[in-house]
N, C-alpha and C positions, 0 to 999 in steps of 0.2 A: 781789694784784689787789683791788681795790675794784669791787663789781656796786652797783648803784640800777637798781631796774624800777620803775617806774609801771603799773595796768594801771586805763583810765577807763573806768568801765560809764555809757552813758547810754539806758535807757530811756523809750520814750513810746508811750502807749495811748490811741485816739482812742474815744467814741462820739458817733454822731450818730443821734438819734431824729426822725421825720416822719412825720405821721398826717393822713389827709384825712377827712375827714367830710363826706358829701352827702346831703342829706335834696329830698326833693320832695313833694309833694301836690296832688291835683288833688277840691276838690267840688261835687258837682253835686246843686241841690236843684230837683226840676219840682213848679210844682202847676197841676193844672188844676179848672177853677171852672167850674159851670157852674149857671148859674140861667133857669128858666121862669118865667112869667107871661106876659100877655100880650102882650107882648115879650120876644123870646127875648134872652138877650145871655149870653156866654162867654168867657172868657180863658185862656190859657195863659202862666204866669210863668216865666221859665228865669233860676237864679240859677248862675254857676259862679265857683269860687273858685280861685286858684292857688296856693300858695305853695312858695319854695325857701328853703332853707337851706344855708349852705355852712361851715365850720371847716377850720383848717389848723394845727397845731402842729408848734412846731418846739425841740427842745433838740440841746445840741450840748458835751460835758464832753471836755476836754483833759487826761492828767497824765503830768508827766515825772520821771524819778528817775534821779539820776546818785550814781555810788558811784565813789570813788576808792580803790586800794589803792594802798600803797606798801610797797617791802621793803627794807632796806640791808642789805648783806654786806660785813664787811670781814674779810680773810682776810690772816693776816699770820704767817707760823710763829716759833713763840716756844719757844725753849731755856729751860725749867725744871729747875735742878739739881735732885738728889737733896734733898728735907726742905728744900724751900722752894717760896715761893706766890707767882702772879703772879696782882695783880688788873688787869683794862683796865673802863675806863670810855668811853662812846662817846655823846657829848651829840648830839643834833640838833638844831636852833634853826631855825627857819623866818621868812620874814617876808619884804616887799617893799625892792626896794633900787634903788637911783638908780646908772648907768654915770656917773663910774668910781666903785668902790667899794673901800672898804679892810675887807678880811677881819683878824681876830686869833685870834692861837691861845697857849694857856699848854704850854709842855713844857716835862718835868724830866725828867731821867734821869742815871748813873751810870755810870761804867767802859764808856761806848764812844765813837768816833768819828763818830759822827754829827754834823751843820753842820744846825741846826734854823732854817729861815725861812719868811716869810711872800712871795709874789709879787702885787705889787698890779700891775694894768691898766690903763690908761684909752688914750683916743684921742685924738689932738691935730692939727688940719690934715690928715687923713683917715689917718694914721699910726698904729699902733696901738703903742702905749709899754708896756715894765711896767719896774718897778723890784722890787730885794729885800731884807727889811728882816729884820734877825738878830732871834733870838727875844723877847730884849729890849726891844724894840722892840714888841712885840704886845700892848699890856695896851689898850690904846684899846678895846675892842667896850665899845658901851653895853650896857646891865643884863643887863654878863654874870655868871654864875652866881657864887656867893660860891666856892665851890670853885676856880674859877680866879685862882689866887696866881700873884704875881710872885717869879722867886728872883733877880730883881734886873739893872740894868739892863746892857745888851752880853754877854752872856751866849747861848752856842751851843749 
């Protein structure tokens, strides 16, 4: 069995900051005057002053953080003779791809029966089509890895 888990973390932390400010003021200046002579005469002056003041601030910081994990397993039981070594190597290649698409793959091996191919897809008239193409047939993938040799063409 082959397992692929994805697990997408996406984080967002908001703050929003608002402050009001209100100021007022009220003055009041009296003078009173008064003068004699022979004619009396007097006044009373009333001055009043008002003032307001107003402020209003406002901020407001958004941030978001998204974390992707991915895991591949492939589990496959492999018979090692006695005083002998098996290495596996397991490429993953990522990238965006246009329906239909043709996948390629390089296998070699020895002393079994195994029928080694590729199953391309595509959809035609709302039909969905694959074809199967023998291993030989798989060297096409653009800038695939120099490791991937061809051991020649029609070949299973």
């Amino acid at each position: 069995p082959v397992l692929f888990s994805e697990k997408v973390s996406e984080t967002t932390s908001s703050s929003t900051t608002e402050g009001y400010k209100v100021s007022a003021g009220i003055k009041s200046t009296t003078k009173l005057s008064f003068k004699m002579s022979f004619i009396a005469s007097g006044g009373i002056e009333q001055t009043v002053e008002v003032s307001t003041n107003a402020e209003y601030n406002h901020s407001s910081t958004t941030t978001t953080s998204s974390t992707v994990e991915k895991t591949w397993e492939v589990t496959q039981p492999v018979i090692v003779p006695a005083n002998s070594r098996v290495t596996a190597t397991l490429i993953i290649m990522g990238g965006e791809v246009k329906v239909p698409i043709k996948l390629s793959a390089n296998i070699t091996g020895s002393n079994t029966s195994y029928h080694f191919c590729s199953h391309a897809f595509a959809r035609y008239n709302a039909v969905n089509l694959g074809a199967y193409y023998r291993s030989g047939h798989l060297m096409g993938l653009p800038n695939r890895p120099a490791s991937f040799k061809s051991i020649g063409p029609n070949y299973s």
